[in-house]
MARTI-957441 format. One record per residue (C-alpha): residue in one letter; x, y, z. Coordinates in pm, whole numbers, plus 50000, padded with zeros to 5 digits. Example, Ala and Ser with C-alpha at 12.3 -4.5 7.8 and 13.67 -1.06 7.14 Angstrom:
2
A512304955050780S513674989450714
//
This chain:
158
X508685077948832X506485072748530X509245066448293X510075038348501X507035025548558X506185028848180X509525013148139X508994981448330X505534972148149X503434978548516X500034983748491X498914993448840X501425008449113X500765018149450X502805047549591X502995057749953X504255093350093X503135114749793X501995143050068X499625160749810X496985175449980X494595175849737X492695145149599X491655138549292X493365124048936X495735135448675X497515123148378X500865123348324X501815098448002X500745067547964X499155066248323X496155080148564X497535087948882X494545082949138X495175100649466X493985115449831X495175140350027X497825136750302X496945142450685X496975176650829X500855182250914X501575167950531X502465135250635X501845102650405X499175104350119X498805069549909X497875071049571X497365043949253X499275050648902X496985030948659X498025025248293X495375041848103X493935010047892X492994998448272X491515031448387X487775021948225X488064986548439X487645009548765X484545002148939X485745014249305X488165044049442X488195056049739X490565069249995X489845056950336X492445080150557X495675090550422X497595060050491X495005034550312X493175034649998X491055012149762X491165005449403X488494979049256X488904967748864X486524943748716X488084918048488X486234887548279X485764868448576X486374881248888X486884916449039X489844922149194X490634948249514X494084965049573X494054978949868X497355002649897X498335001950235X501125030950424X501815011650803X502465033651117X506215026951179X507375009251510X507545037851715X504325053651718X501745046451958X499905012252017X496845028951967X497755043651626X498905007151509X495764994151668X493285020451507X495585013351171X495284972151142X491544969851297X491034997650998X492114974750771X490084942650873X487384962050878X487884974250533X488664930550430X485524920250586X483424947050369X485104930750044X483354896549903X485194865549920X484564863149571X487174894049476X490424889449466X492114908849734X495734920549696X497664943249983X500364964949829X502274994350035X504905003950233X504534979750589X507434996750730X508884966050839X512484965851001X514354936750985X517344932851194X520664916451208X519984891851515X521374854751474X517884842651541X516364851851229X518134829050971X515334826750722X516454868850639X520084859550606X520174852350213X518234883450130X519834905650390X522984891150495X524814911850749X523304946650572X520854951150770X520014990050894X518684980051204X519924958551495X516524942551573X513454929851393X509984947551429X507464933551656X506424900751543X502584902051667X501594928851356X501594906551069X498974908950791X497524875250745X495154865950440
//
């Protein structure tokens, strides 16, 4: 994963299911991987790979729970928030997607308007092969693994 990442130039990465259960940071090559532990049964984890000529830009890390973390870098003239993000998937509980989203704008109304606020991660969002959804068709065509789209009322908004 690093080669690729080194490979493609990227300076910050979010990664979602790394299931370590420690947290903490290592190096491996040209990057600092920033990570917290996963939940109890092993499940999810979400980390940050950071080139290292970024690493001294940190002014915030934290992990929140094991499906969301945040990563704050100052630049010249603005700071700027990634918060790495690892959705419940369709099928668990109301409540867990509930707890999961308010989490989140709770987390958005703590950051400034002034910073720059970027949501990366894995939203496990389905999208299906229904007629209705034409806008999908030129990405996803007829490939589709699922039959219907997710739930439309769990949208992050800016």
């Amino acid at each position: 994963m690093i080669k690729e990442v080194e490979k493609y130039g990227l300076g910050i990465v979010a990664l979602q299911e790394i299931r370590w259960k420690e947290a903490g940071s290592i190096d491996m090559g040209n990057m600092t991987i920033l990570f917290g532990g996963c939940d109890e049964r092993g499940q999810y984890g979400v980390c940050f790979a950071v080139r290292k000529n970024i690493v001294p830009t940190i002014k915030d890390f934290r992990i929140i729970n094991p499906r969301l973390a945040l990563l704050k870098i100052e630049t010249k003239w603005f700071d700027i928030v990634f918060i790495n993000v690892h959705a419940p998937m369709e099928d668990k509980s109301q409540q867990e997607k509930e707890d999961f989203y308010t989490e989140i704008e709770q987390l958005l109304e703590g950051i400034s308007n002034s910073k720059i606020k970027i949501i990366l991660g894995d939203m496990n969002a389905k999208i299906g092969k229904e007629r209705s959804y034409r806008s999908y068709r030129p990405t996803i065509g007829t490939h589709s693994l699922h039959d219907m789209t997710m739930a439309q009322n769990l949208w992050i908004w800016p």
